[in-house]
C-alpha positions as CSV (number, residue, x, y, z in Angstrom):
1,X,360.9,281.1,245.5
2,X,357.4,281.2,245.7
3,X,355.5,281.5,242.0
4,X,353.3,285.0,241.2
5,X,349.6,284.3,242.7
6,X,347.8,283.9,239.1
7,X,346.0,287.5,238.2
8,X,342.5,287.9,239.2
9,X,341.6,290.3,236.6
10,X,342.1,291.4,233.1
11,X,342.0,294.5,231.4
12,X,341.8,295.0,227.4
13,X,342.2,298.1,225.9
14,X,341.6,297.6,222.0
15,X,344.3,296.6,220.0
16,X,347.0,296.4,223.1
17,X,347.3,293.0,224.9
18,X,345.5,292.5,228.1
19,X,346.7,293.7,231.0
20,X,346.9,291.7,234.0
21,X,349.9,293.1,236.4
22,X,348.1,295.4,239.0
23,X,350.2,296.4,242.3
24,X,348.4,295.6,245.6
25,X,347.7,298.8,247.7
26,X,345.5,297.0,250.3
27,X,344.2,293.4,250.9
28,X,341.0,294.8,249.0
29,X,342.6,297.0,246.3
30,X,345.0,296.8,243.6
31,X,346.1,299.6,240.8
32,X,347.8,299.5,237.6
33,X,348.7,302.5,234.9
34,X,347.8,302.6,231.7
35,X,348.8,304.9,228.4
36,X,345.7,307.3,227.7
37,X,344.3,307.3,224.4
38,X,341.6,305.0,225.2
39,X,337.9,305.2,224.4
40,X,336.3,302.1,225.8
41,X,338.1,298.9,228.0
42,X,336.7,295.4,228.9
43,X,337.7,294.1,232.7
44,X,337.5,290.6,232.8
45,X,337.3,288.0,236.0
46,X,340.1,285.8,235.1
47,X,339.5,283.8,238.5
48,X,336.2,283.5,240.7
49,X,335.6,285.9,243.4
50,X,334.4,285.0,247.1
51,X,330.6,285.0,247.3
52,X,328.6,288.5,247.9
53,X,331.7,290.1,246.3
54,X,332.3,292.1,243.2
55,X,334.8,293.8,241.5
56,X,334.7,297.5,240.9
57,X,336.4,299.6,238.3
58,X,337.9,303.0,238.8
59,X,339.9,305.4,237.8
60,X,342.2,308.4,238.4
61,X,343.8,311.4,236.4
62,X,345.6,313.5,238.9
63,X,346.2,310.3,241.7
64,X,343.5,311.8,244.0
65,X,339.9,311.9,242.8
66,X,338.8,308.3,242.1
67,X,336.0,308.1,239.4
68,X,333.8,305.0,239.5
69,X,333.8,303.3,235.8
70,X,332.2,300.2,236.4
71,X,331.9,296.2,237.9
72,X,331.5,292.9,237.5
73,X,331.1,289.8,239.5
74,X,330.4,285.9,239.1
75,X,327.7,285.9,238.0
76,X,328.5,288.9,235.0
77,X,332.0,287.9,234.5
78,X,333.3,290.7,232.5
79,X,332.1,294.7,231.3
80,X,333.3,296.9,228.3
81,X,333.0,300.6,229.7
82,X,333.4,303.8,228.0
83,X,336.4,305.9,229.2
84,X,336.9,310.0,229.0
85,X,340.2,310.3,229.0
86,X,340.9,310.4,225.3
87,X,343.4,313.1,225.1
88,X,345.4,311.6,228.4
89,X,348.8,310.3,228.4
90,X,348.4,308.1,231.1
91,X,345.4,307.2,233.6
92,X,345.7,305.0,236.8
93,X,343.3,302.0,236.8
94,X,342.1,301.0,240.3
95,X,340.1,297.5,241.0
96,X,338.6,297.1,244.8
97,X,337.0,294.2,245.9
98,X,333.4,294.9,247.4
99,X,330.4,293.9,248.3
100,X,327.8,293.2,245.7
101,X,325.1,294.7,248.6
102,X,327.5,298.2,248.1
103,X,328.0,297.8,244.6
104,X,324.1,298.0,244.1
105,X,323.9,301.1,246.2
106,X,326.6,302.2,243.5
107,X,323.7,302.5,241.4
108,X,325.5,301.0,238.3
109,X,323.7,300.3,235.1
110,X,323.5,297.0,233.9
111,X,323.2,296.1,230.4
112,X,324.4,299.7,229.2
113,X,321.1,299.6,227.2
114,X,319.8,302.0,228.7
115,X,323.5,304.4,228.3
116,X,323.3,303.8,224.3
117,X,319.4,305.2,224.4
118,X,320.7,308.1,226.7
119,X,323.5,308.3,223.9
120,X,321.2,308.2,221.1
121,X,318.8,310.3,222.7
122,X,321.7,313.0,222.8
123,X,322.7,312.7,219.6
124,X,319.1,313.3,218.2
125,X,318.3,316.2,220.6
126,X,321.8,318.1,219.4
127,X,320.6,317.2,215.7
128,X,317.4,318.9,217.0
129,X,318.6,322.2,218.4
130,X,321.0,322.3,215.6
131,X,317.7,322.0,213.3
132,X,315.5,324.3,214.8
133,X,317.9,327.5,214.8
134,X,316.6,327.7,211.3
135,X,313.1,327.3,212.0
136,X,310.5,329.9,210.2
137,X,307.1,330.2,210.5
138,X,305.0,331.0,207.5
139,X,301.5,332.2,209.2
140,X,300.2,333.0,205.4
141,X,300.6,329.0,204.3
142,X,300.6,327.6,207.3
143,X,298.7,327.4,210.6
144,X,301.4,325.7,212.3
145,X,305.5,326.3,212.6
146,X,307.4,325.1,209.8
147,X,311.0,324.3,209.6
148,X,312.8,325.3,206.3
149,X,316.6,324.5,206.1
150,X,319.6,324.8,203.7
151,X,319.8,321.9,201.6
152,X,323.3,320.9,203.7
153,X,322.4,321.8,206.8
154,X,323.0,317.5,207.7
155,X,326.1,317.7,206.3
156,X,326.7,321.3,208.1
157,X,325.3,319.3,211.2
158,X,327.4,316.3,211.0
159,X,330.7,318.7,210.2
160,X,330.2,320.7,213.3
161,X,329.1,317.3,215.5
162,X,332.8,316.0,214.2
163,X,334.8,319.0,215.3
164,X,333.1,318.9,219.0
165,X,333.8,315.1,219.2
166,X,337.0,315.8,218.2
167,X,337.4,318.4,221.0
168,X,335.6,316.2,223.3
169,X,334.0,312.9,223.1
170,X,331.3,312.9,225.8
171,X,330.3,316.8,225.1
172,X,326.7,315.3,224.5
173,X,326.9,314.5,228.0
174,X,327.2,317.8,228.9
175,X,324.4,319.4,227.7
C-alpha cells in the first residue's frame, strides 16, 4: 500500500483544527467542505509549489457558482481572508493551482491594507449618514450648516450598526 501523498495545503478556521484532506477533482484542482459559521480562514502552503504557480482560493454555496476568495504562493506562503457565509451550514472550499501571470490578472489585493481602509472607510460614511439625518441649519446663528444631535444618537448609532451586522456582516459593502 502506497502512503497518502503529504497535503499541500492547510486550511484554519478559528478555533477548529486545520484542515488538510481536500478530494482531487482534476490534476489542477482539489475541494473540501466545511461547516459554515465562519467569519475569516487562513490557507496555508504546507509544501512548495512549482515555479510561476499559485494557489487560489474559492468557494461555493449552491455547488455551481465559484466565488474567488483569495491566493498565495512561494513567495507569500499563507492568507487570512474574510468569508460571507456566516449564517451557512456548510460551504465547499475549492483550491486550483494557477499561474501567478493569471492570478495577477485576478486583480487580488495584496496586503488587505487597502480592504481594512475600504472597511473603515464604510464604517465612518454609515456613522455619517446616520449623523446627518439629524442635521439643522440655524441661518439666525450661524452662516454655515450645523449638526445638532440627541445626546445618544452614538449609542442609537452603534445599536442599529449591531442589529445590521447581525443580519449581515458585509452590509457595509453594500451600500
Amino acid at each position: 500500500m502506497q502512503p497518502a501523498p503529504p497535503p499541500q495545503f492547510g486550511l484554519i478556521v478559528p478555533g477548529r483544527s486545520m484542515v488538510t484532506e481536500f478530494q482531487m477533482v482534476d490534476s489542477l484542482k482539489c475541494v473540501t467542505t466545511i461547516s459554515g459559521d465562519v467569519s475569516e480562514v487562513c490557507f496555508v502552503l504546507l509544501a512548495q509549489l512549482p515555479i510561476n504557480t499559485s494557489a487560489v482560493l474559492y468557494y461555493t454555496l449552491d455547488g455551481v457558482a465559484w466565488t474567488l476568495l483569495g491566493a498565495v504562493d512561494n513567495s507569500k506562503p499563507s492568507g487570512i481572508f474574510r468569508t460571507p457565509w456566516q449564517q451557512i451550514q456548510a460551504v465547499q472550499v475549492g483550491v486550483s493551482l494557477e499561474s501567478s501571470e493569471a492570478v495577477q490578472n485576478l486583480d487580488i489585493g495584496g496586503s488587505g491594507v487597502e480592504e481594512r481602509r475600504a472597511f473603515a472607510r464604510k464604517i465612518a460614511q454609515d456613522l455619517f449618514t446616520f449623523l446627518t439625518s439629524f442635521a439643522t441649519t440655524k441661518e439666525k446663528i450661524y452662516t454655515s450648516e450645523m449638526l445638532v444631535v440627541p445626546a445618544n444618537v452614538i449609542d442609537r448609532w452603534i445599536q442599529r450598526f449591531d442589529e445590521k451586522y447581525k443580519r449581515d456582516p458585509n452590509f457595509y459593502l453594500k451600500t
